[in-house]
C-alpha positions in Angstrom: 8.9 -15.9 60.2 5.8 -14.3 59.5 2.9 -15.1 57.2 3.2 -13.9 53.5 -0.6 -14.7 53.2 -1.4 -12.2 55.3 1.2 -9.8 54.1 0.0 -9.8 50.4 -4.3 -9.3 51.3 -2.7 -6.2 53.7 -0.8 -5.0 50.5 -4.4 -5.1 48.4 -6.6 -3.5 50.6 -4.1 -1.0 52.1 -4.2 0.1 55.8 -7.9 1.2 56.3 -9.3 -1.8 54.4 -11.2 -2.6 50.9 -12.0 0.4 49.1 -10.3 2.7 50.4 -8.1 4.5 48.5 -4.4 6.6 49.9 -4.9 9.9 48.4 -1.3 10.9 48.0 1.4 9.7 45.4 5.0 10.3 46.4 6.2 9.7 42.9 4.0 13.4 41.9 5.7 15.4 44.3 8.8 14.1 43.8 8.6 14.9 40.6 7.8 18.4 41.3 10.1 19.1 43.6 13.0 18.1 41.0 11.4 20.2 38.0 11.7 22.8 40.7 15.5 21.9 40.8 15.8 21.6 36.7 15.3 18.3 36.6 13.2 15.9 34.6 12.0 12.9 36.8 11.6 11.0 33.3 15.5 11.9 32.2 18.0 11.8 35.2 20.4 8.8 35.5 19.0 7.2 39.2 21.7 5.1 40.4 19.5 1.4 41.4 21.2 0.9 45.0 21.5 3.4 47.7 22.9 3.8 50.9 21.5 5.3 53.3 24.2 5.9 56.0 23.7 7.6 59.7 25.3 11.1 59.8 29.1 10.2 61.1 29.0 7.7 58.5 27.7 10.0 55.8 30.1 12.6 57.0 33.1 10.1 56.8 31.6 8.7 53.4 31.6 12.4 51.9 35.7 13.0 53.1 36.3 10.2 50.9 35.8 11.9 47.7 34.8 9.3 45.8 31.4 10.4 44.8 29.9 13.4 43.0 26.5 15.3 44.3 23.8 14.8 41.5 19.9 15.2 42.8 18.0 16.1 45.5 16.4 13.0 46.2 15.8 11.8 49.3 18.1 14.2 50.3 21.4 15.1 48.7 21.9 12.1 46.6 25.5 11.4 46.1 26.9 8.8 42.8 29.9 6.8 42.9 32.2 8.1 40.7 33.4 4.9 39.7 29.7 3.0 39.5 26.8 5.4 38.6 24.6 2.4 39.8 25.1 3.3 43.3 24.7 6.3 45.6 24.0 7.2 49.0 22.2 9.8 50.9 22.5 10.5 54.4 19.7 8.7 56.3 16.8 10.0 58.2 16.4 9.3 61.6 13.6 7.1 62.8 11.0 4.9 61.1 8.5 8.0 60.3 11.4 9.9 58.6 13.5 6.8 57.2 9.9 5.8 55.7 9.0 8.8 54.5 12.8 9.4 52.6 12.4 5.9 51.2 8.8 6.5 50.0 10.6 9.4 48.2 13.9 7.3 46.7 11.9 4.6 45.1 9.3 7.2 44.1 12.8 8.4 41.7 13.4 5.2 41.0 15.7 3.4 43.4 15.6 -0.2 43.4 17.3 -1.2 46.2 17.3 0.5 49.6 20.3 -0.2 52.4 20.4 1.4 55.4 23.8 1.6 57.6 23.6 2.7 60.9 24.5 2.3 64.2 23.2 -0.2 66.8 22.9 -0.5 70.7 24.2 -4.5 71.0 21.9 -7.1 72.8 23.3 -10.5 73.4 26.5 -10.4 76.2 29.0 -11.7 73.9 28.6 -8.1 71.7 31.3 -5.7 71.6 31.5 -2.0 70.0 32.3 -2.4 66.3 30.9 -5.5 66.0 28.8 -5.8 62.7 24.9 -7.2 62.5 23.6 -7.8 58.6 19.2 -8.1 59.8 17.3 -10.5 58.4 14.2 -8.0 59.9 13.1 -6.4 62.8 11.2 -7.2 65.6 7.9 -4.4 65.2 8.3 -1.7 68.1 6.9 1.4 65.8 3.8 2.4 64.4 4.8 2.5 61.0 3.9 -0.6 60.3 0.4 -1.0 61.0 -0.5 2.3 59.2 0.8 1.1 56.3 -1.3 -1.7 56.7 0.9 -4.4 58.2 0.1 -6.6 61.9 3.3 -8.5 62.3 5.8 -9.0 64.6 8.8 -8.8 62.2 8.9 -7.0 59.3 11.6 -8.8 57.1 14.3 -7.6 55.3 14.8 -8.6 51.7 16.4 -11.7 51.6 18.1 -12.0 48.3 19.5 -8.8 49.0 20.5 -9.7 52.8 22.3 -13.0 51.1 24.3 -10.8 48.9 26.0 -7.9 51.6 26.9 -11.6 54.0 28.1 -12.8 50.7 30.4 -9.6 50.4 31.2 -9.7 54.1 32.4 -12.9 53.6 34.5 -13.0 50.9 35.8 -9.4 52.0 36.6 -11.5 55.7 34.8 -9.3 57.4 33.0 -10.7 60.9 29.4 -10.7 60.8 26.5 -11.6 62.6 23.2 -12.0 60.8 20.3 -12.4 62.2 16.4 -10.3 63.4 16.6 -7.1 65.3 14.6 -4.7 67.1 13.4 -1.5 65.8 11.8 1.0 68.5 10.4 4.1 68.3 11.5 5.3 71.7 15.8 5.7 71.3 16.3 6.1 74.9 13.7 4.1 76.5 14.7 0.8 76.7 14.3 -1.3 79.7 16.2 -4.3 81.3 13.1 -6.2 80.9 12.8 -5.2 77.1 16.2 -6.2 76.7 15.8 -9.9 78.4 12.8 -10.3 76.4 14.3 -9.2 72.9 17.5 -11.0 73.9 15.4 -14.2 74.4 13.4 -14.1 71.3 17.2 -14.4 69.6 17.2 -10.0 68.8 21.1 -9.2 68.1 20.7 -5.2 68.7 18.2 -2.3 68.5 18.0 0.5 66.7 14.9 3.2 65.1 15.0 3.1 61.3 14.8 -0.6 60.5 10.7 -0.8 60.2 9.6 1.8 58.6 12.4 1.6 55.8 11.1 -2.5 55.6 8.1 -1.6 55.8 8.2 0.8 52.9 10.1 -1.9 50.5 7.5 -4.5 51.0 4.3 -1.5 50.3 6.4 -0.6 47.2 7.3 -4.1 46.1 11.6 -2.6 46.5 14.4 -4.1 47.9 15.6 -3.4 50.9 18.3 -4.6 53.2 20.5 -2.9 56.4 23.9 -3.2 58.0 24.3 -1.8 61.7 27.4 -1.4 63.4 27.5 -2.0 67.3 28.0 1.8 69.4 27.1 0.6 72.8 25.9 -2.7 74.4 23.3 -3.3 77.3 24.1 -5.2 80.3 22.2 -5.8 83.7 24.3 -3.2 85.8 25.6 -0.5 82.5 25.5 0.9 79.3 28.4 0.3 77.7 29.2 3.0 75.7 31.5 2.6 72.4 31.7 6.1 71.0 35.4 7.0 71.3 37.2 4.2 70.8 39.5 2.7 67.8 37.6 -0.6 67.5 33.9 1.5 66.7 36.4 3.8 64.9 38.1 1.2 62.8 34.5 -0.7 62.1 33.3 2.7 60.4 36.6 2.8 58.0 35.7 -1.1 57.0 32.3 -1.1 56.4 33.0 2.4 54.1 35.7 1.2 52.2 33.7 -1.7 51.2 31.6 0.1 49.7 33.7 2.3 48.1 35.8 -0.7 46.9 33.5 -3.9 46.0 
């Protein structure tokens, strides 16, 4: 899907070739900002997966109460009561932010990254609530190539991408997995974008995917994302899902599988 070669000599020389040298660590102002909290970076109990779920979702998540506030990580990082190897935080918006708050969660230690958001739906056989587990997204962001990458697709992590489909699955929960496109530009999408993504075999679109991908493979992380389907794109409309029980019911599902597996 893209070539590794290429990936890995990017990774060495960094984004403004050999030599040079990024001058900032996120790990020593995150380490700052939690001594400034009473925290010791080198101490605190950093759950290894984490969440990061778009604002109705994290809203929804939180009315659950099964998860205790701990650091402010990333955000407010929230643990699972019942497995302090998880949390979740509520996710930034956009590949700057979503890259900048996953620079910070793996800088504290965070092993593996998932974001779950929602999705505008591509192919004409999509229908709100519908779920898409990405194998990667299609590039439509700067992110990317500042941090040093010139591809097309930036991948999610595979192993971890088998595992959610593998929970899907067994959970019997309808899924879709496939590439996706990630722009930077939430209400700008054009019929002939959405032909041309739809060809190339894109299932939905949305603005995180990138730069939190993007991120995982700088830092050598894990990272992975689950979108559910808000609104679909046709030729004559946009189809809007927000509203109705099917998006409604979706959100319920994908949270309690969390909560529960």
């Amino acid at each position: 899907m893209n070539n590794m070669r290429d990936r890995d000599k990017t990774e060495q020389t960094g984004a403004f070739g050999a030599g040079c040298e990024v001058l900032t660590d996120p790990k020593k102002l995150v380490r700052l900002e939690l001594k400034n909290e009473g925290f010791d970076l080198d101490k605190i109990n950093v759950p290894k997966r984490v969440y990061l779920l778009a604002d109705r979702l994290y809203d929804e998540m939180i009315l659950k109460n099964c998860a205790t506030y701990q650091y402010p990580l990333g955000g407010e990082l929230y643990v699972f009561d019942a497995n302090e190897n998880i949390g979740f935080v509520k996710g930034n918006m956009c590949s700057p932010a979503i890259a900048t708050q996953a620079e910070d969660l793996i800088a504290g230690g965070v092993k593996e990254l998932i974001h779950v958001g929602f999705a505008g739906g591509l192919q004409t056989d999509m229908q709100p609530g519908d779920f898409v587990i990405t194998d990667g997204a299609y590039n439509d962001t700067a992110v990317a190539r500042l941090y040093g990458y010139d591809l097309d697709i930036m991948e999610s992590s595979k192993e971890l991408t088998d595992q959610l489909c593998k929970g899907f699955s067994d959970h019997k929960i309808a899924h879709r997995r496939g590439v996706h496109w990630t722009t930077d530009a939430g209400y700008m999408e054009t019929w002939g974008q959405v032909m041309e993504y739809r060809e190339k075999g894109a299932l939905c679109v949305e603005m995180e995917g990138v730069g939190l991908f993007t991120v995982a493979a700088y830092r050598r992380c894990f990272a992975s994302a689950i979108y559910v389907i808000s609104d679909v794109y046709t030729e004559s409309n946009w189809d809007l899902g927000w509203g109705e029980n099917q998006l409604e019911d979706s959100v319920q599902k994908v949270l309690d599988f969390f909560v529960n597996v």
